[in-house]
C-alpha positions in Angstrom: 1.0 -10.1 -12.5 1.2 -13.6 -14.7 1.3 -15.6 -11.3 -1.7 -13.6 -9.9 -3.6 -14.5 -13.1 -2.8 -17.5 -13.0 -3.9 -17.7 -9.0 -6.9 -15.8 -10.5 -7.8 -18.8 -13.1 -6.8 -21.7 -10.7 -9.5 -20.8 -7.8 -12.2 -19.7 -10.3 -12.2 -16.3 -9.4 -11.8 -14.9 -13.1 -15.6 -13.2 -13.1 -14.6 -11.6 -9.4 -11.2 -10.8 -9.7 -9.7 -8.1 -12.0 -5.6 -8.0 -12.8 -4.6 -4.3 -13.4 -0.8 -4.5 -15.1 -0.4 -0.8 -13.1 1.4 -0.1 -9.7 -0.7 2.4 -7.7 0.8 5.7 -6.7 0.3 9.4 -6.2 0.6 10.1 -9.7 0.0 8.8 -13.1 2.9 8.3 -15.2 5.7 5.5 -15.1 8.1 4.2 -11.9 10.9 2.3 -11.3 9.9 -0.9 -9.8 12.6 -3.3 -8.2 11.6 -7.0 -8.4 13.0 -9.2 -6.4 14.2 -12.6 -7.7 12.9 -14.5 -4.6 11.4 -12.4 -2.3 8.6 -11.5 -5.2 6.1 -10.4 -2.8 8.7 -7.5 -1.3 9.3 -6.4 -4.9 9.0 -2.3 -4.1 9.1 1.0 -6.4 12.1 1.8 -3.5 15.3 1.2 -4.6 17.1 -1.5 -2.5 20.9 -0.6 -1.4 23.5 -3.7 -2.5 24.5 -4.3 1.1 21.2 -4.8 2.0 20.9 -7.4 -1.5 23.7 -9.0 -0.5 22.3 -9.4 3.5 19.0 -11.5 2.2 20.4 -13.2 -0.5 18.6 -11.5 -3.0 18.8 -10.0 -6.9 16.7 -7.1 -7.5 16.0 -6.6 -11.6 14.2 -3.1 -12.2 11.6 -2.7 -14.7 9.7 0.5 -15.7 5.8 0.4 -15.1 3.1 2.2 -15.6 1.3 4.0 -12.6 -2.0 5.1 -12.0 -3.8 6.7 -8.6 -6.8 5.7 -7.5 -8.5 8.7 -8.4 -7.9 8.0 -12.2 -8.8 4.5 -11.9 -12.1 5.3 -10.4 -12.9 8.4 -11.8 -15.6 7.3 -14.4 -17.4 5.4 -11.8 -20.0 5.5 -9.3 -18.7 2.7 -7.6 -18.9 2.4 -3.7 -16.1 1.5 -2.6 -16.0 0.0 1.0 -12.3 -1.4 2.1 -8.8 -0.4 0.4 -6.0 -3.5 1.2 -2.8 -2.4 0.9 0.7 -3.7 1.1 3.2 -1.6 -0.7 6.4 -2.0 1.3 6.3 1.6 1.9 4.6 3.4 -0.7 1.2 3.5 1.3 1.4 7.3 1.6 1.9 7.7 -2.3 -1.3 5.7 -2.4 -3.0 7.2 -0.3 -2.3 11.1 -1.7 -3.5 9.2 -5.2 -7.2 8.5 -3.6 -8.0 11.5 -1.7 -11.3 12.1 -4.6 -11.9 8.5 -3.4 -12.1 9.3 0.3 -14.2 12.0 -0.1 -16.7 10.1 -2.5 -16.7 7.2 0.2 -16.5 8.9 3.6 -17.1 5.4 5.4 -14.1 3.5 3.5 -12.0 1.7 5.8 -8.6 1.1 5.0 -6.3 -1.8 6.1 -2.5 -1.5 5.2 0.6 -2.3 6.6 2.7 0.4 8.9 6.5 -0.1 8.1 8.5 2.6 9.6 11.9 2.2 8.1 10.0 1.5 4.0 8.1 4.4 4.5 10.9 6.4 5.4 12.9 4.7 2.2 9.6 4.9 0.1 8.1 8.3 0.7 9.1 10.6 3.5 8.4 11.0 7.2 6.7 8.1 8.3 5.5 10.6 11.5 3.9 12.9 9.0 2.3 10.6 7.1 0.6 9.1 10.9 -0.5 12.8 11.2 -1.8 12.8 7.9 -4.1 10.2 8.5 -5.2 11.3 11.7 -5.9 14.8 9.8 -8.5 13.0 7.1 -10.5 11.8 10.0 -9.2 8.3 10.4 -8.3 6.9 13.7 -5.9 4.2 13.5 -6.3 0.7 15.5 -3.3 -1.6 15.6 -4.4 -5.2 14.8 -2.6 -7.4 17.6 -1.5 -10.9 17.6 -5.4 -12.1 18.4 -6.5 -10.1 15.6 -8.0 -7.5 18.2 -7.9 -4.0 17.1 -6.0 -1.8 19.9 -6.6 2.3 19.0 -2.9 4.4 18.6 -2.0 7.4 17.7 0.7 8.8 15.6 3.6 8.3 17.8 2.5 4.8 19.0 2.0 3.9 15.5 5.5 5.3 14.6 7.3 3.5 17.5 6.3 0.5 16.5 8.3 0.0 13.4 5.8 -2.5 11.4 2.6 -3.4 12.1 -0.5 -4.0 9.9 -3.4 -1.2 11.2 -7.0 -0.8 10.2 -8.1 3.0 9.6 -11.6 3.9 10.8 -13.1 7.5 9.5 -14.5 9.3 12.6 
């Protein structure tokens, strides 16, 4: 959060861009995050086994932090809300179960996020279920090739392809 402030401060952005000291989840409360020493930007509410540590190199320091769904965060608003980005190395379907007031308050919001397979799994379940979950909201998923073309999949396509960024479309 301090470097993204001060990212926020160095390009000007300060009257457009708003740092929120919460991770987003399915519930409001307080989490374990794991941040990682160098690999900041993989830093994950998952925990992170030792052999895997020790593969990348990495420390992992855990910190308690507040969390908060999208739901609360917007609940006192009227805000339209357009596009969610997210990149949660695997707590996308904690996110998404946080936002489902969101959704139905903005039934054309399109949602870009990354697909990881194996984090999801880690993170929050059945990454199969949570495919069919999105399918069953009334999103189809597009894969987002190497171009930056969108290709449509479905559940089991987006499932067997282990990590992928995808762009959900409502119906």
């Amino acid at each position: 959060a301090d470097l993204l402030e001060r990212n926020v401060a160095l390009n000007g952005q300060q009257g457009w861009v708003r740092v929120v000291r919460q991770a987003v989840s399915d519930s409001v409360g307080e989490a374990a995050f794991h941040c990682f020493k160098y690999e900041q930007g993989s830093s994950t509410l998952r925990s992170i086994e030792r052999l895997r540590l020790q593969e990348l190199g990495d420390q992992v320091a855990v910190v308690n932090v507040p969390t908060v769904t999208l739901d609360a965060y917007f609940a006192h608003t009227d805000l339209r809300i357009d596009v969610v980005k997210m990149d949660a190395e695997g707590a996308e379907p904690l996110i998404l179960a946080g936002m489902r007031e969101v959704l139905e308050r903005n039934p054309k919001l399109i949602l870009i996020m990354e697909f990881a397979t194996e984090m999801i799994r880690q993170s929050a379940g059945d990454p199969r279920s949570f495919a069919l979950e999105i399918e069953r909201l009334g999103y189809q998923t597009h894969f987002i090739t190497r171009t930056g073309a969108l290709r449509r999949v479905n559940a089991d396509e987006l499932v067997a392809t282990g990590f992928c960024d995808v762009v959900l479309r409502p119906t």
